[in-house]
C-alpha positions in Angstrom: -5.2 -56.4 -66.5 -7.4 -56.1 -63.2 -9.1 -52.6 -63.1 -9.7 -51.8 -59.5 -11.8 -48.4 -59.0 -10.6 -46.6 -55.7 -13.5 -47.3 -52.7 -14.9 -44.3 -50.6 -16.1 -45.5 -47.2 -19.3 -43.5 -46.8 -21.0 -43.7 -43.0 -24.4 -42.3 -42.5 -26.5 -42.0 -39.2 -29.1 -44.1 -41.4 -29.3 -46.3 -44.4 -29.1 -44.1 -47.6 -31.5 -45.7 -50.1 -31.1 -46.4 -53.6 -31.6 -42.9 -55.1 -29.6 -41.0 -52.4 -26.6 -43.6 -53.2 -26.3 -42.5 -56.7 -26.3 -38.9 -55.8 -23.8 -39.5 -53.5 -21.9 -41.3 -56.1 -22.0 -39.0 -58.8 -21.0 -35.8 -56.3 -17.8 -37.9 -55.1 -17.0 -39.2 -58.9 -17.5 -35.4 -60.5 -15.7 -33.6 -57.5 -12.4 -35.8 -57.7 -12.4 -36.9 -61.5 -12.2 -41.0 -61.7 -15.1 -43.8 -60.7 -15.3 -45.0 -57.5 -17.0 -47.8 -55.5 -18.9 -46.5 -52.3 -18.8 -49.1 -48.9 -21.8 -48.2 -46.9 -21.9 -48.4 -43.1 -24.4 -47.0 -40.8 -23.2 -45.3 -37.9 -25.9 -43.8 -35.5 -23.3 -41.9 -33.6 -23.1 -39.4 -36.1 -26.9 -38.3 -35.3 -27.2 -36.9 -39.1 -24.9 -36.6 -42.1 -22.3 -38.0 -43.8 -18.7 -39.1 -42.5 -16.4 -40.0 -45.9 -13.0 -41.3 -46.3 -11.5 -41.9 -49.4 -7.8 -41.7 -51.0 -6.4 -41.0 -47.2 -8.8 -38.2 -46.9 -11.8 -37.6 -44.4 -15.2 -35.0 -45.2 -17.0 -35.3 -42.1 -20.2 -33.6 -42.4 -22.0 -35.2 -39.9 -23.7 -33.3 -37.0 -21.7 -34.9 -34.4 -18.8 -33.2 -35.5 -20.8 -29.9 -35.7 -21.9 -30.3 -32.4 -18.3 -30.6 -31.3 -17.1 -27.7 -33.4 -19.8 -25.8 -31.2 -18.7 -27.4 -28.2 -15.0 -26.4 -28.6 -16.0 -22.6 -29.6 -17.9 -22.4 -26.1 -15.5 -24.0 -24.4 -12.5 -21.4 -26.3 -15.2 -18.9 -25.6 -15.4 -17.7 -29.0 -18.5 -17.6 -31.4 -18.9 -19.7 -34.7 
């Protein structure tokens, strides 16, 4: 019987190193209940943060996107 953990695809404006992958790792595993395998990518687009997609389902907490949650309050010209 093949045992295939589910993969989150974690991006990150820089490489994460060894420690901060574990973290990571452990967060996603305890928040959602089963093991996972992370696949890291480096995207400097996102200036900071973290982008992650898992299951079908995106966190983006990178400051790109906060910078264009700001962006789209100014232009609605409403305050965050």
């Amino acid at each position: 019987m093949i045992n295939m953990k589910p993969a989150a695809r974690v991006y990150s404006a820089t490489a994460l190193n060894d420690d901060k992958i574990e973290k990571l790792k452990t967060v996603i595993q305890n928040k959602i209940g089963y093991e996972v395998d992370l696949i890291l990518e480096t995207d400097s687009s996102l200036i900071g943060g973290l982008y992650i997609h898992i299951a079908g389902f995106v966190l983006d907490f990178s400051v790109k996107k906060q910078i264009n949650d700001m962006k789209e309050s100014v232009l609605r010209g409403s305050i965050i």
